[in-house]
C-alpha positions as CSV (number, residue, x, y, z in Angstrom):
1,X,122.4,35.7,71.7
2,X,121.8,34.8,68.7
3,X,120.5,36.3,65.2
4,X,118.6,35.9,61.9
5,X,118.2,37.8,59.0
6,X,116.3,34.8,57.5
7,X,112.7,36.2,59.5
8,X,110.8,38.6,58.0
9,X,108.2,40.1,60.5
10,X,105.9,41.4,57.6
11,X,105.8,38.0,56.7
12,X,104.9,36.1,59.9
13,X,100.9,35.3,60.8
14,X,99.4,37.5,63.4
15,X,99.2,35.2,66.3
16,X,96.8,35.5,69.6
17,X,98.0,37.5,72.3
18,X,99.8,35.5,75.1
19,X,100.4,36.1,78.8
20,X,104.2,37.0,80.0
21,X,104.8,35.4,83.1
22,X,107.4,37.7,85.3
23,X,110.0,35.1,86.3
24,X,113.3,36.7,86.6
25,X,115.3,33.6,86.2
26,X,112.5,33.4,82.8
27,X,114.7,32.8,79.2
28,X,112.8,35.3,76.8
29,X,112.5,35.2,73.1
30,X,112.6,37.9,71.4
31,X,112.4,38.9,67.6
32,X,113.2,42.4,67.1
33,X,112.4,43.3,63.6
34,X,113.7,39.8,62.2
35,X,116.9,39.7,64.4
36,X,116.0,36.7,67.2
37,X,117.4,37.8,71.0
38,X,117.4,35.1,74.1
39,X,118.0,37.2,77.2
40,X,116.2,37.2,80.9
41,X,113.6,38.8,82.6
42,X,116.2,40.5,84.6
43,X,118.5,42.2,82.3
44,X,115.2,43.5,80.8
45,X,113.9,45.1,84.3
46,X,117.4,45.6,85.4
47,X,116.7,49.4,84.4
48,X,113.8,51.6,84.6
49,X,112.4,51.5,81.1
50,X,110.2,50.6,78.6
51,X,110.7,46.8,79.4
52,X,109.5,46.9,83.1
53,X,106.2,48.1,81.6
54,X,106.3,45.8,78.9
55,X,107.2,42.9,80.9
56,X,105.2,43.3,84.0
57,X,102.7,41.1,85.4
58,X,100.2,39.9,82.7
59,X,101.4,41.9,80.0
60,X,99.9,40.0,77.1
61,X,102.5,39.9,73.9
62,X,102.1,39.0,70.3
63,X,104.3,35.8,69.3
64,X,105.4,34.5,66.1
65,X,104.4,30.8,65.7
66,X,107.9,29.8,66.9
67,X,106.7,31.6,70.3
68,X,109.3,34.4,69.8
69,X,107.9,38.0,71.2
70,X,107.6,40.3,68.6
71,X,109.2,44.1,68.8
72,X,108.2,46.4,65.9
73,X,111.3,48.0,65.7
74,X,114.6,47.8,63.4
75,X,117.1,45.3,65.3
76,X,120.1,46.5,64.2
77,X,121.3,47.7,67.2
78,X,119.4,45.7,70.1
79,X,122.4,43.6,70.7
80,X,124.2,46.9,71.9
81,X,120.7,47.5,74.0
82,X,121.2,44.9,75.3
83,X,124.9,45.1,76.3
84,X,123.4,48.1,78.2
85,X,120.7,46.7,80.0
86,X,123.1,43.7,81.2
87,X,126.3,45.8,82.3
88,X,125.0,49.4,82.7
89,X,127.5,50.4,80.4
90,X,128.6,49.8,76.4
91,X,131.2,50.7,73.7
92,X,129.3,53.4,71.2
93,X,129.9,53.2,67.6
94,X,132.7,54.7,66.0
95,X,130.6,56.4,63.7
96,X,128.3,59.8,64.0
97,X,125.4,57.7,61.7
98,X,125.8,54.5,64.1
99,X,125.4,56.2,67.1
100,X,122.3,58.5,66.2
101,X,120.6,55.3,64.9
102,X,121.3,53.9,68.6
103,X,120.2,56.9,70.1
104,X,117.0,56.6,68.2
105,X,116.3,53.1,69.6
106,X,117.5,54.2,73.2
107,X,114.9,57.1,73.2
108,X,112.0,54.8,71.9
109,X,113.3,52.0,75.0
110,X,113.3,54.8,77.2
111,X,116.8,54.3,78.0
112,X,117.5,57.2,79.7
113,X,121.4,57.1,80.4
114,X,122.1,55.2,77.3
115,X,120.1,58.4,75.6
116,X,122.3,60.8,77.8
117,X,126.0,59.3,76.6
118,X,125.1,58.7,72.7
119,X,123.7,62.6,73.0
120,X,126.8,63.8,74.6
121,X,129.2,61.8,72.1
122,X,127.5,63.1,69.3
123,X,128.3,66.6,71.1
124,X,131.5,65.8,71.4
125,X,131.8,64.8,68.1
126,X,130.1,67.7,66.7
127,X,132.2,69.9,68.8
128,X,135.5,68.1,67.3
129,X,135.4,69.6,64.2
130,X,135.9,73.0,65.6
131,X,139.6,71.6,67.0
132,X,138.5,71.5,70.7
133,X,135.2,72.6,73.4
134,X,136.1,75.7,74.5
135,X,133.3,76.7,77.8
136,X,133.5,78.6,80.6
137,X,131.2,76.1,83.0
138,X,132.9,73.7,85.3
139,X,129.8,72.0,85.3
140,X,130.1,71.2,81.4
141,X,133.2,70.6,80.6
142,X,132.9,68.0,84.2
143,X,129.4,66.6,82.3
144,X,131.6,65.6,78.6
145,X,134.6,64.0,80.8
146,X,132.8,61.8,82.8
147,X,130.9,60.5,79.6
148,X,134.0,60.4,77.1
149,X,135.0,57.4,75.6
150,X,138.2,58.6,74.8
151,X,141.1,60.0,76.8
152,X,140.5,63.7,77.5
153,X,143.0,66.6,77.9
154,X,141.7,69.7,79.6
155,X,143.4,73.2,79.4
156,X,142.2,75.4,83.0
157,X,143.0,78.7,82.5
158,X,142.0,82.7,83.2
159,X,144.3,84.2,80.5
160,X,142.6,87.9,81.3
161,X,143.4,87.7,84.7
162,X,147.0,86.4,84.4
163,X,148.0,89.2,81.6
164,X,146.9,91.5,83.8
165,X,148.8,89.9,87.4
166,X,152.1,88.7,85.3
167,X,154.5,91.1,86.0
168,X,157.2,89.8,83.5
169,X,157.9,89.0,80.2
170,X,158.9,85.1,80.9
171,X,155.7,84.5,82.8
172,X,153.8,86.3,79.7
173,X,155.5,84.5,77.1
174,X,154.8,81.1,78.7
175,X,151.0,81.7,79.0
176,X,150.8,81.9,75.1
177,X,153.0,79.2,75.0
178,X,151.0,76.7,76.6
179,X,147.8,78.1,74.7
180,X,149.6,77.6,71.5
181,X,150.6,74.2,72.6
182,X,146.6,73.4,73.2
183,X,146.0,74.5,69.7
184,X,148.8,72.4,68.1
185,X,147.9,69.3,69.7
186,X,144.4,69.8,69.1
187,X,145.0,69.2,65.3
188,X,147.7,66.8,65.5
189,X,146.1,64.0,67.2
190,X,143.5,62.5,64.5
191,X,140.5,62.4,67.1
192,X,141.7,60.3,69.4
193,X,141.9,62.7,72.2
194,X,139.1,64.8,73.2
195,X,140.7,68.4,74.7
196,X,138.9,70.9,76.3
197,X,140.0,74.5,77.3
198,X,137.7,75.8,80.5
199,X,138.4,79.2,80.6
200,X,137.6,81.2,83.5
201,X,137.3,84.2,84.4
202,X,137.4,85.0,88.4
203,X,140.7,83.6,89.6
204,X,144.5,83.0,88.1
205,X,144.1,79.6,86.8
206,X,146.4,78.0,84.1
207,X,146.6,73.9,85.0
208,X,146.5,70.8,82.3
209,X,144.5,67.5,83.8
210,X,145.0,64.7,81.6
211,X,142.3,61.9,81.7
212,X,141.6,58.7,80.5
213,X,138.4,57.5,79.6
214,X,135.0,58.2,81.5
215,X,136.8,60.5,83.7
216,X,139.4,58.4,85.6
217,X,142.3,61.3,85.9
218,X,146.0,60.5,85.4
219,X,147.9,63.5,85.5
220,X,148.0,67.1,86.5
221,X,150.1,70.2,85.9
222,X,150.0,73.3,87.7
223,X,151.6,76.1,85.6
224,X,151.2,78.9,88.3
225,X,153.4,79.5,90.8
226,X,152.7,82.7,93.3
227,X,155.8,84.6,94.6
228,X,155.1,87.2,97.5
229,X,154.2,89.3,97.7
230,X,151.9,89.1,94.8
231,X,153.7,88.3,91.4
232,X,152.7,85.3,89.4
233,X,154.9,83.0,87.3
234,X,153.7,80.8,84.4
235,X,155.7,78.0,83.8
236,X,155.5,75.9,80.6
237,X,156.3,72.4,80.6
238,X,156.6,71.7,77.0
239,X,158.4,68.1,77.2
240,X,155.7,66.9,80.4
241,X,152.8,67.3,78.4
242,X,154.0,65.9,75.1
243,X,154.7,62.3,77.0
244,X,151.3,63.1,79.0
245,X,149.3,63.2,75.9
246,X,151.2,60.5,74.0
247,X,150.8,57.9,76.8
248,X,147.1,58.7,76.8
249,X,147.0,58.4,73.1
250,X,149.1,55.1,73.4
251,X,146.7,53.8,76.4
252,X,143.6,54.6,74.6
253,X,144.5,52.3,71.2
């Protein structure tokens, strides 16, 4: 790929409309906005999208006089479109302004999945601010760790439900414990770590799943442990979680 910011497209003569041949194996020029692209046929069509329109059978597309295709749009960000369109996957921005501006040019592509995970990092990173996601849907909090680009720690737990089933002071205590624990490490690890607490509200949950990006799962701890004939005990393994969470912070650099 390469690019130019010596092109103006304001300033280039409007040039006769030309048929697109649909080769797959086809080299195609294209000059997004000034910034000049070489790519193929396939990685264009490789998704459904605005391309397999565009670049279907006798589509007829305006050329500079260098026989570069023209795109009206700003092309900042085409090299990470098309990063998408060849691997199905990319690395966002790192910033909230970067990542809206992609998701702009994903929405006009019709980039459908590339629209989904820029939406739901700039959820996550709206939802950041406020420490951690707190939801009561499996369904969500499932949804933001498959699309995370950073390590995420989850927090599973029916608090009501164990106050009212814990039948001592230890197990009581060390529910609070590993809620406060959430909280601290919410604030203490500088955004690296997206953390989640799915509360629930029909069974005696109270479980940390550690994972690292795009959902692959590490670790797991089960705090409950049922005695008969029906107590509960909470157990709260302070030192576990600590090296959990630092190796994923340590893995995700």
């Amino acid at each position: 790929m390469s690019e130019s910011n010596d092109k103006n497209e304001s300033e280039l003569p409007t040039e006769a409309l030309t048929p697109v041949e649909n080769e797959q194996s086809e080299f195609v020029k294209l000059n997004v906005g000034g910034f000049l692209f070489q790519t193929t046929m396939a990685t264009l069509t490789k998704v459904d999208c605005m391309f397999k329109g565009m670049f279907s059978e006798g589509f007829e597309a305006q050329k500079d006089p260098e026989g570069w295709i023209l795109i009206d749009r700003d092309g900042k960000h085409f090299g990470k479109i098309l990063e998408f369109l060849r691997n199905t996957e990319i690395t966002l921005p790192d910033n909230v302004k970067e990542i809206r501006e992609l998701l702009t040019e994903a929405i006009y592509y019709s980039i459908e999945r590339l629209t989904v995970l820029c939406e739901s990092e700039l959820r996550i990173c709206r939802e950041r601010k406020k420490s951690a996601l707190i939801t009561s849907s499996n369904e969500s909090s499932s949804f933001i760790i498959r699309n995370s680009f950073k390590p995420v720690v989850k927090l599973y737990i029916s608090q009501t439900n164990l106050l009212d089933k814990c039948n001592s002071f230890t197990a009581i205590t060390n529910l609070y414990r590993n809620v406060d624990l959430f909280d601290k490490l919410c604030s203490n690890t500088n955004g690296r770590i997206v953390y989640i607490k799915n509360l629930s509200k029909d069974d005696t949950q109270c479980n940390w799943t550690f994972y690292e990006h795009h959902g692959k799962q590490i670790d797991y701890i089960d705090c409950i442990t049922s005695t008969p004939p029906s107590a509960i005990t909470v157990s709260f393994s302070e030192g576990q979680i600590y090296e959990k969470v630092l190796r994923l912070v340590v893995n995700g650099k």
